[in-house]
N, C-alpha and C positions, 0 to 999 in steps of 0.2 A: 504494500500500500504506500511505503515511502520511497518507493523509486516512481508510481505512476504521478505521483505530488510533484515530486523532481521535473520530471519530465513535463508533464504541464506548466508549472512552469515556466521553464526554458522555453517552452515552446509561446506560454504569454509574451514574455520579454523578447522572442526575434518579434512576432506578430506586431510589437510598438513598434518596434526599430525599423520595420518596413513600413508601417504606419507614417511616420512621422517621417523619412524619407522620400515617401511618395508624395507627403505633402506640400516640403522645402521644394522637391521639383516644379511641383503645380502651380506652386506662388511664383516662381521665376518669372519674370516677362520674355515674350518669344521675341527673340532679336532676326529672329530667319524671315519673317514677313510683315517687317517695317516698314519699308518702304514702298511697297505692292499698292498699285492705285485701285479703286474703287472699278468695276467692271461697267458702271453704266456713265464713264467719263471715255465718249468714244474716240477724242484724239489723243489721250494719254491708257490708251486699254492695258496694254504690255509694260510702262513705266518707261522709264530714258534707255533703256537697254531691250529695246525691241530689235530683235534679229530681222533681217532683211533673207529673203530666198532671192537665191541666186542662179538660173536652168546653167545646166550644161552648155558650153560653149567652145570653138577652136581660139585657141589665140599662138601668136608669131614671137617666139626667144629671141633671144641673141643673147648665143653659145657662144663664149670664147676658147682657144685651143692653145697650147704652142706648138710651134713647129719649129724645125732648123732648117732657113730656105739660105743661102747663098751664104753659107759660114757664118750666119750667127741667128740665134733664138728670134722670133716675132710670133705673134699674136694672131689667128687668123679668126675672124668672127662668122659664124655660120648662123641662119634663120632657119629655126626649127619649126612646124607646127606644132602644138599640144595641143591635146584636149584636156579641158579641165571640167573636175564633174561637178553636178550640182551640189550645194550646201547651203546653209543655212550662215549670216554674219551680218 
């Protein structure tokens, strides 16, 4: 009978400890969604940091190289196509 006391107990005393911790958490103020604007201000929806979409597109490099052309090092520049894919910035 004095070890099921014990253990009740122990087991009262975590039940505060997680009590009273789940509390301290609750009270915190949420710092993640401060600055988040209201959904029915429709030229600020997204806040200052609205991504912009971007579609796929070709665009023209310019690749530099060296080479050794008439006994000494220079630079030759070449235009490359790439495709760049779409994203999200």
């Amino acid at each position: 009978m004095l070890k099921i006391k014990k253990i009740l107990g122990i087991l009262l005393a975590l039940c505060f400890v997680m009590s009273v911790t789940a509390a301290t958490v609750g009270a915190t103020p949420n710092e993640v969604n401060k600055d988040v604007k209201k959904f029915g201000d429709n030229d600020k929806k997204f806040g200052d940091d609205h991504k912009h979409f971007h579609p796929g597109h070709w665009e023209k490099h310019r690749v530099g190289h060296r080479e050794f052309r008439n006994n000494h090092w220079t630079v030759v520049y070449v235009y490359k196509t790439v495709y760049v894919g779409p994203s999200w910035y």
